[in-house]
N, C-alpha and C positions, 0 to 999 in steps of 0.2 A: 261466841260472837255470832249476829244474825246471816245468815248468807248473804250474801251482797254481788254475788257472780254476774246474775241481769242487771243492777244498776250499774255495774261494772260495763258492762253494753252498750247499754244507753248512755251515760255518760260519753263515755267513747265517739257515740252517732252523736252526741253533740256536739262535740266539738270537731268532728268533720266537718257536720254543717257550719259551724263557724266561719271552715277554712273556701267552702262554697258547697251549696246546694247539689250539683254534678259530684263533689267528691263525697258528699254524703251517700250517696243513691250506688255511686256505686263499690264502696264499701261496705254497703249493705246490701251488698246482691243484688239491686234493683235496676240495674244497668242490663241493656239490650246486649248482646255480646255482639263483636263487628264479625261479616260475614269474612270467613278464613279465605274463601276464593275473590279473585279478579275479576272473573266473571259468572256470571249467572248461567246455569244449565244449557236455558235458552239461545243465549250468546256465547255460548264457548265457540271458538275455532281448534283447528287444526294449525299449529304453529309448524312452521317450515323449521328444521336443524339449527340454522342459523340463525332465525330471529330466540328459538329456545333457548339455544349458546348466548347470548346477547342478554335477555333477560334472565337467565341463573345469571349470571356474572353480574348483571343490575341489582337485583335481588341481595347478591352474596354483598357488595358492597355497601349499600344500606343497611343491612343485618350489622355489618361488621361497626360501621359508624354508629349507629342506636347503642349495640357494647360498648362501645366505648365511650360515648356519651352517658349514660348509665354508669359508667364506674367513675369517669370524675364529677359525676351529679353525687355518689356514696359520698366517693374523698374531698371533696368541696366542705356537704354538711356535715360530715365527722367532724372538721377542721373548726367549721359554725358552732358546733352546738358541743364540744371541748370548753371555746373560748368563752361563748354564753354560761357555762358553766363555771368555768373560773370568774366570770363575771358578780357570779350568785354573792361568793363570798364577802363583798364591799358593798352592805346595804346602805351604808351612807351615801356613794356616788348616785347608784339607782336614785334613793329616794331624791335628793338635790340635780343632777345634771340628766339620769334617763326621764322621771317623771315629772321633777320643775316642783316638787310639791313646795310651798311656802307656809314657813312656822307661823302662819298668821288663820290656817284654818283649824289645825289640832290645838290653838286658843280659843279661836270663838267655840270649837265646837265644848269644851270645858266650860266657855260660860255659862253655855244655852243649857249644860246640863244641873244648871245650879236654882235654886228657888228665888235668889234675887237678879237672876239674866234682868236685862235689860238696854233698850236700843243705845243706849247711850253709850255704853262699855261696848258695845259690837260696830257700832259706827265706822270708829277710827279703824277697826282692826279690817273692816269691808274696804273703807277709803285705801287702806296697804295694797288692793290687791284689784287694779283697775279692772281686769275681766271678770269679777265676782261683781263690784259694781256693778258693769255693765249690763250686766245678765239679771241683777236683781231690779233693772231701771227698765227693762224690756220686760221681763215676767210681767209686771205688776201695767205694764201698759197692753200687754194680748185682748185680744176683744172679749176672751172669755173671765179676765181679771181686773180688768180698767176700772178704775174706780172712780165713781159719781157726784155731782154735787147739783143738788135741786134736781134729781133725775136725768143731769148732763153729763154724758163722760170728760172729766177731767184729764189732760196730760201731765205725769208726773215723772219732771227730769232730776230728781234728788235723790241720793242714794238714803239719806235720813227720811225721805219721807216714803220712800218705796222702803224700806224696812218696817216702819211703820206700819204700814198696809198689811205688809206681810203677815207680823205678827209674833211674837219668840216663841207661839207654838208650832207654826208655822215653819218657821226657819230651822227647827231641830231637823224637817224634811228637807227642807227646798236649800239650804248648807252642802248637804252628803250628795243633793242628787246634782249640785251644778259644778260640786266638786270632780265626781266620777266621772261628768260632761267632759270635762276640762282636761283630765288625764289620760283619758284613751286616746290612743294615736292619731293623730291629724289625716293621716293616710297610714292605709293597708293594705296599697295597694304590692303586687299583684291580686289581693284578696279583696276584692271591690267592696264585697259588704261588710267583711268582720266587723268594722266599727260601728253598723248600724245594728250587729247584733249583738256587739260586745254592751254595747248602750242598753237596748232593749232589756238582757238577760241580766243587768246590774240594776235597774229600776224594778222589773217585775219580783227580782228576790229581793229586794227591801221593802215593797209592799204585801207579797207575802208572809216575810217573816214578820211586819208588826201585824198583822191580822192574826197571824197564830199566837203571836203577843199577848193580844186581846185576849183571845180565847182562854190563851190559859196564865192569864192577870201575871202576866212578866210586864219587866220594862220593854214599851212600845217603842221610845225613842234608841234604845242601846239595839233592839231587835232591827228597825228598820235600817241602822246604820251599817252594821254587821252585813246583813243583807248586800247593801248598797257596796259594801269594799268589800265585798268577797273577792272579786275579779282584778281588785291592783294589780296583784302579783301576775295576774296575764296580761292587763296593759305594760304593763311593764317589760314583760319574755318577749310580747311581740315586734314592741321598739325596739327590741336588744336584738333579736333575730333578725330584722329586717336589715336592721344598721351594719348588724356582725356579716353578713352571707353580701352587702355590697359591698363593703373592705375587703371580705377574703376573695370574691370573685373577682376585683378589679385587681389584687394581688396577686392570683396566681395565672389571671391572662396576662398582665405583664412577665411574669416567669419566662410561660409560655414564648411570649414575642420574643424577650432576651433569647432566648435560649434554640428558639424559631424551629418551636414545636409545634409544626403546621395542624396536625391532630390535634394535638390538645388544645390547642388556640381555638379553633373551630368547633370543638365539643363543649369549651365553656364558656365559649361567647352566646350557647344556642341556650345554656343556660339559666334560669329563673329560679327565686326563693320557693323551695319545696314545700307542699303543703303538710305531705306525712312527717317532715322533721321539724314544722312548726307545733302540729298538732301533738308529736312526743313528747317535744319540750316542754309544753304547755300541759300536759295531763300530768308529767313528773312533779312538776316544780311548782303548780300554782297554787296552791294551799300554802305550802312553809312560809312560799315567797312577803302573799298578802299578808300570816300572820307576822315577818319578822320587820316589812313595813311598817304595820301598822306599830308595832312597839316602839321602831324610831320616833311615833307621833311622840313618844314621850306624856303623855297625857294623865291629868293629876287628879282627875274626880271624873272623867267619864268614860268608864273601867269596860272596855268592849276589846281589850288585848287576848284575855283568856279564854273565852269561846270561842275565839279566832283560832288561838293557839290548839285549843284541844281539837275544831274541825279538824286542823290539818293534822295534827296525831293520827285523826281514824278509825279511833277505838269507841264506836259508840257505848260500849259499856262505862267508858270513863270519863262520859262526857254529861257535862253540866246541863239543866232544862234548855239555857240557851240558845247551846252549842247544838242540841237536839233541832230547836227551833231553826234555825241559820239553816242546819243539813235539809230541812224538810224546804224550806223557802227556798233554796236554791233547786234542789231534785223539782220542785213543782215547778216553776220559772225554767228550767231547761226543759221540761215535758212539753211546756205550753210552746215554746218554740216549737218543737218538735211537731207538734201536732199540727203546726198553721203551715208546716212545710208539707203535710202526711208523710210525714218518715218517724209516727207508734202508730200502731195497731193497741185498740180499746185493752183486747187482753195482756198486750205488753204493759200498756198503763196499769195494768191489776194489777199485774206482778212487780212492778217497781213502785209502785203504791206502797203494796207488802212490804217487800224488804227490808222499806224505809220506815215501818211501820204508822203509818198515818189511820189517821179513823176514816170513817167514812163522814164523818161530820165535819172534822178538817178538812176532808176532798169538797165537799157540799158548800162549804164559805169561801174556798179559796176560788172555786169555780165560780162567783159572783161577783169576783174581783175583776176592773181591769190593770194590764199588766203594764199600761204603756202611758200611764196619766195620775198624776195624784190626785187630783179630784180637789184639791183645796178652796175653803170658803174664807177670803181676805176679809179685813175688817175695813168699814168704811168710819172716814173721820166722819 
């Protein structure tokens, strides 16, 4: 099997940056280290007995509070990420109550992949699911898609005729990507950005995987989809995280209060959702997670469960063109993040270039790509 140790790395600095740009930099060594003294050479004084007595004993008690705030920060997410884990095993609740997914888009997306799709059979099934309307009634009126009549831009408030526009070639992309819109978390926050990069890094791997598609004459539509739900399984970890660590924190300060654990009351009230135990859970688990989702889709002719399945396996020896393709679409889509934060160096990108064994001619089109736009040409009536 190919060494994989640096993308093992990177991957990793990915999904720091995920959790914020500061926790990236400095898990990757890049952080300024804080100056150990209070004062500067220049400013030091001479402390009298008594103010030293005064500040050791200051000192020791802060020291002493930070331990202890540190070990129910452990025992808090041990407790989190137990329960997240028992969580795992019920992918029906996940996919229906943590993601809201609705059997009405692992239909359309079935029809889109069939030779007689057609708006008419997709209509009704868009009209089930008013924010897919909505979003297909807006797309199609942006000033870069608005469509014309006698050289005038037309306004179009019908979900049948903004379909139209679109197109069924069309919609095999603009389905997967208003879908992954749709399920990433609303807020993540303490994590300000996750969402705008969990967005970013789920659109740029479906536009690289149907480019590699292209290249090497796979199905485009099953590649870019793939792509696009690689990351369920971590929308998903992070709602479950976020939800799980505010029940068990309001759980166990009430403990606390009952019990009138003035320490512990005050070391977990100070506390916030941890990044490194979002970020473990999430490198564990999000593979299985998105392929045993996506199985739920249940899906009868648009066969994109198995390359999923084998990702998450691992074993690139056992893995299908597809699944090859997906690995690379995603490793390239988290590079390009990476690089617009500069957190690779050019020679890092060589090396997990390698690994991943890409050509150089897949580097050379993928890099012509952008990563944050599909580029779509609607059809005008």
């Amino acid at each position: 099997m190919a060494d994989t140790r640096y993308s093992n790395l990177i991957n990793t600095r990915f999904h720091d940056l995920l959790i914020s740009y500061d926790f990236a930099r400095k898990h990757n060594g890049a952080h300024l280290q804080a100056m150990a003294d209070l004062f500067t050479e220049q400013e030091q004084r001479q402390l009298l007995d008594v103010e030293l007595v005064a500040k050791n004993e200051r000192d020791a008690l802060e020291h002493a509070k930070e331990k202890h705030r540190q070990k129910k920060d452990l025992e808090i997410n041990q407790l989190v990420a137990d329960q997240v884990v028992e969580q795992l095993s019920d992918v029906d609740n996940i996919f229906e109550n943590v993601l809201h997914i609705q059997d009405s888009i692992p239909a359309i997306l079935d029809i889109l992949s069939v030779r007689a799709a057609n708006i008419g059979r997709i209509e009704p099934l868009v009209m089930n699911l008013p924010w897919l309307e909505q979003d297909m009634v807006q797309f199609v009126n942006l000033p870069g898609y608005r469509p014309t009549k006698e050289g005038k831009p037309i306004r179009v408030d019908k979900a049948k005729s903004a379909l139209s526009y679109i197109g069924i070639d069309n919609l095999k992309m603009v389905v997967p990507t208003f879908a992954i819109r749709k399920w990433i978390p609303h807020s993540t926050e303490p994590f300000r950005l996750m969402k705008r990069k969990l967005w970013e890094t789920g659109l740029g791997a479906a536009v690289s995987c149907k480019r590699l598609a292209l290249i090497h004459n796979l199905d485009q539509n099953i590649a870019f989809t793939i792509g696009a739900f690689h990351g369920l399984g971590q929308s998903a970890l992070v709602r479950m995280y976020l939800r799980t660590f505010d029940k068990v924190w309001k759980e166990q300060l009430e403990i606390a209060r009952e019990r009138r654990l003035k320490d512990d009351h005050e070391a977990i009230s100070a506390l916030e959702p941890s990044g490194e135990a979002l970020r473990n859970i999430m490198l564990e688990h999000t593979p299985r997670l998105s392929a045993e989702l996506i199985k739920r889709f249940d899906l009868k002719r648009f066969m994109i469960h198995n390359p999923m399945q084998e990702f998450a396996a691992g074993d690139m020896r056992e893995m299908s063109p597809l699944a090859l393709i997906m690995k690379k679409g995603i490793c390239y889509s988290r590079y390009k993040l990476l690089q617009r934060h500069g957190l690779i160096a050019t020679h890092e990108a060589k090396i997990y270039f390698k690994e991943n064994n890409f050509t150089a001619a897949e580097v050379g089109e993928l890099n012509k790509l952008s990563m944050r736009r599909l580029n779509l040409r609607l059809e005008q009536q």
